[in-house]
C-alpha positions as CSV (number, residue, x, y, z in Angstrom):
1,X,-302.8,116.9,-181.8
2,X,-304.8,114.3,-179.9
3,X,-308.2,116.3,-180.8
4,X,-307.1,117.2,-184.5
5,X,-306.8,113.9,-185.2
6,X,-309.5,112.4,-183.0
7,X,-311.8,115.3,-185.3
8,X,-311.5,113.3,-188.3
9,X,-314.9,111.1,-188.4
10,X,-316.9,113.9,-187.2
11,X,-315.3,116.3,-190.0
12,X,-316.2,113.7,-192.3
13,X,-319.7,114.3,-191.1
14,X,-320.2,117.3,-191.1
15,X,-318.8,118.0,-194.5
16,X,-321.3,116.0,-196.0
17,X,-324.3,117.5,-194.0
18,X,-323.3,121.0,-193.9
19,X,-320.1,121.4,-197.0
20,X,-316.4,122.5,-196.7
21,X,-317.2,126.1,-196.1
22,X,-319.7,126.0,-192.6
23,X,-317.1,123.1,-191.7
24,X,-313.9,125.7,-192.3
25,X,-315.9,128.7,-190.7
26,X,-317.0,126.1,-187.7
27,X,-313.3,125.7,-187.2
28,X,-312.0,128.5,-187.7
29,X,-314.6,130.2,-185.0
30,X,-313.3,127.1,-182.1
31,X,-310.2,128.2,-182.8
32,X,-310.5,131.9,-182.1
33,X,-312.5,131.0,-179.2
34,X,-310.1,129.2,-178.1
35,X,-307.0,131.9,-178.5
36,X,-309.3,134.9,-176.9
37,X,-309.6,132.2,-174.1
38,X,-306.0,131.8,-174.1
39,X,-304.7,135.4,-174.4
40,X,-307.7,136.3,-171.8
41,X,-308.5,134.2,-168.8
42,X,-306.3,130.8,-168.8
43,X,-304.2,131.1,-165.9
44,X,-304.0,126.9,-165.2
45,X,-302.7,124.0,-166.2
46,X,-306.3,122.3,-167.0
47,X,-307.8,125.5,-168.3
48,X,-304.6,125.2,-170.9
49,X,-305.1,121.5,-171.7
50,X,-308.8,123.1,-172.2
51,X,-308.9,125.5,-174.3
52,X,-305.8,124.1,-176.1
53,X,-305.8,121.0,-176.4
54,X,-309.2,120.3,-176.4
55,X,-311.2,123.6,-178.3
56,X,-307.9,124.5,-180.3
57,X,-307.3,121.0,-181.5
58,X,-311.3,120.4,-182.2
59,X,-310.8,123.7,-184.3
60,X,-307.7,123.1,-186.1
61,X,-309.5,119.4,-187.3
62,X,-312.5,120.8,-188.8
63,X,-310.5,124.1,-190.3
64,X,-307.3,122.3,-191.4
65,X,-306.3,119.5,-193.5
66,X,-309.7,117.3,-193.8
67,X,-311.3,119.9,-194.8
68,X,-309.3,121.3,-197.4
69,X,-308.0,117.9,-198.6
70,X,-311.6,117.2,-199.0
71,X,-312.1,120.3,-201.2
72,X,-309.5,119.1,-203.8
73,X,-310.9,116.2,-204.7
74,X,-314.2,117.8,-205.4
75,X,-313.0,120.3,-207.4
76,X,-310.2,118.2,-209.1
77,X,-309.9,115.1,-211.1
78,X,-306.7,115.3,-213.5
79,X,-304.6,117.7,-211.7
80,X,-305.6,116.2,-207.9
81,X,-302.1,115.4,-207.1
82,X,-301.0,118.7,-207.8
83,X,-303.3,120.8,-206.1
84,X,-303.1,118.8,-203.2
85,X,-299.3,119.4,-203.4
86,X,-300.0,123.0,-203.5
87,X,-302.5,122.7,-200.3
88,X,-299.6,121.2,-198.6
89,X,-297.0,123.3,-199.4
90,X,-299.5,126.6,-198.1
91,X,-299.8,123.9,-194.6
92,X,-296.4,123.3,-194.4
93,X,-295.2,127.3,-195.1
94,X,-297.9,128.6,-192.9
95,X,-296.2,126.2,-190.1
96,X,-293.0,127.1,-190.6
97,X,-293.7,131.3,-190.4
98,X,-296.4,130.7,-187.9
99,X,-293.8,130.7,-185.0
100,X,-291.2,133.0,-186.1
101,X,-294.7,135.8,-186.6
102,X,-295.4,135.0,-183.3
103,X,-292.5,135.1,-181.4
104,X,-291.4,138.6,-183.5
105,X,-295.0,139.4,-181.9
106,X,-294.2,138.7,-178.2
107,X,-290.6,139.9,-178.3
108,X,-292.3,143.5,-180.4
109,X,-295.1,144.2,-177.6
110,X,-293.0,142.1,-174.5
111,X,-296.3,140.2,-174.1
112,X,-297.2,136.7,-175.1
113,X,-301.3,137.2,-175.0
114,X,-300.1,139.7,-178.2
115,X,-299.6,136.2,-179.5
116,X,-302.9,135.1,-179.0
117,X,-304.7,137.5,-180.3
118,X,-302.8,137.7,-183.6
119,X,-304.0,133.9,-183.7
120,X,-307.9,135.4,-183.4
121,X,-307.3,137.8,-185.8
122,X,-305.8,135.6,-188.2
123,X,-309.0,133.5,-187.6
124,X,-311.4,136.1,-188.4
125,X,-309.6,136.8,-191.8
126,X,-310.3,133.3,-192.3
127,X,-313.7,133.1,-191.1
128,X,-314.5,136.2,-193.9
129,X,-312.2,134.3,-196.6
130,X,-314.2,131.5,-196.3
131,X,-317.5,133.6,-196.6
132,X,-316.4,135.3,-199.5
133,X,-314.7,132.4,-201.7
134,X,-314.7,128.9,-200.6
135,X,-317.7,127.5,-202.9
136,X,-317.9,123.6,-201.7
137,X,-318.6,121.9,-205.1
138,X,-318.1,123.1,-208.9
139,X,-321.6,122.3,-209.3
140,X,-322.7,124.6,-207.0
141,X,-321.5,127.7,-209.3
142,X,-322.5,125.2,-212.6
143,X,-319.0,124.0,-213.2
144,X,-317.7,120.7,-214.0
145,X,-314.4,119.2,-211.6
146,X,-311.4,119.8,-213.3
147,X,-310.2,116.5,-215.5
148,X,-314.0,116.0,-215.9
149,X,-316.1,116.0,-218.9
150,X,-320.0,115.8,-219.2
151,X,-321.7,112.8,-220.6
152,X,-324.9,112.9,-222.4
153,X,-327.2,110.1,-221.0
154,X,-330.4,108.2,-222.9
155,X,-332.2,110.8,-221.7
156,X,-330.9,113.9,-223.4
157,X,-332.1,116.4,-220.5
158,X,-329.8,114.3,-218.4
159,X,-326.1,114.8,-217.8
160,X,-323.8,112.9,-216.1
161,X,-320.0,113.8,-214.8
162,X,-317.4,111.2,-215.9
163,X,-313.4,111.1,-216.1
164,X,-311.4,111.9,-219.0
165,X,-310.0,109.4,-220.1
């Protein structure tokens, strides 16, 4: 938790350098990393605080929340508060069905490194999910936010984005 949180300014960075999808794949890659490292090779309590604490939480900051949250209010305007209801809901579901998948997973196979690599797995699908459909602005596939309308400026060439009012 420590890390996730600790994450935030250099999310924040590297959203606006690099956009929502390279910082969701970046994430998503420290945290598979860090579970083939945990269902591999950590056999200590410092390698744990490692690869979990450190890596995991790194990866779960830059995948998770910041980045998604961050998402929503490029893409919406009028309806923020309810796609960022929706993103929460997903957060707060995957949480709760995380840990009864994974236990049903260890007490299945009878070994908890199972565990981890379901985790890598899962971060793969989400490594190719973000490859084939995040998009990090509306602009970027010549859409306007949602809630947004364009504006004809002096210059008739030029548009600008503003709010509905």
């Amino acid at each position: 938790m420590l890390f996730q949180g600790l994450s935030g300014p250099f999310v924040g960075r590297t959203i606006k350098k690099s956009g929502i999808k390279a910082t969701i794949i970046l994430g998503a890659i420290l945290v598979a990393v860090s579970s083939i490292l945990m269902g591999t090779i950590v056999g200590s309590a410092w390698q744990y605080l490692i690869c979990f604490g450190v890596i995991s939480g790194l990866g779960i900051g830059f995948s998770g929340m910041f980045s998604v949250q961050s998402g929503i209010t490029y893409w919406f305007r009028e309806r923020r508060a309810f796609a960022m209801s929706i993103a929460l809901t997903g957060a707060g579901l995957g949480g709760f069905t995380a840990g009864n998948v994974l236990n049903g997973i260890i007490t299945m196979t009878g070994d908890w490194r199972m565990a981890w690599h379901f985790i890598t797995l899962t971060c793969v699908v989400t490594v190719i999910i973000a490859l084939l459909f995040v998009v990090n602005r509306p602009e970027d596939l010549g859409q306007i936010p949602d809630g947004s309308i364009y504006e004809k400026t002096e210059n008739s060439s030029e548009k600008r984005l503003r709010p509905r009012i």
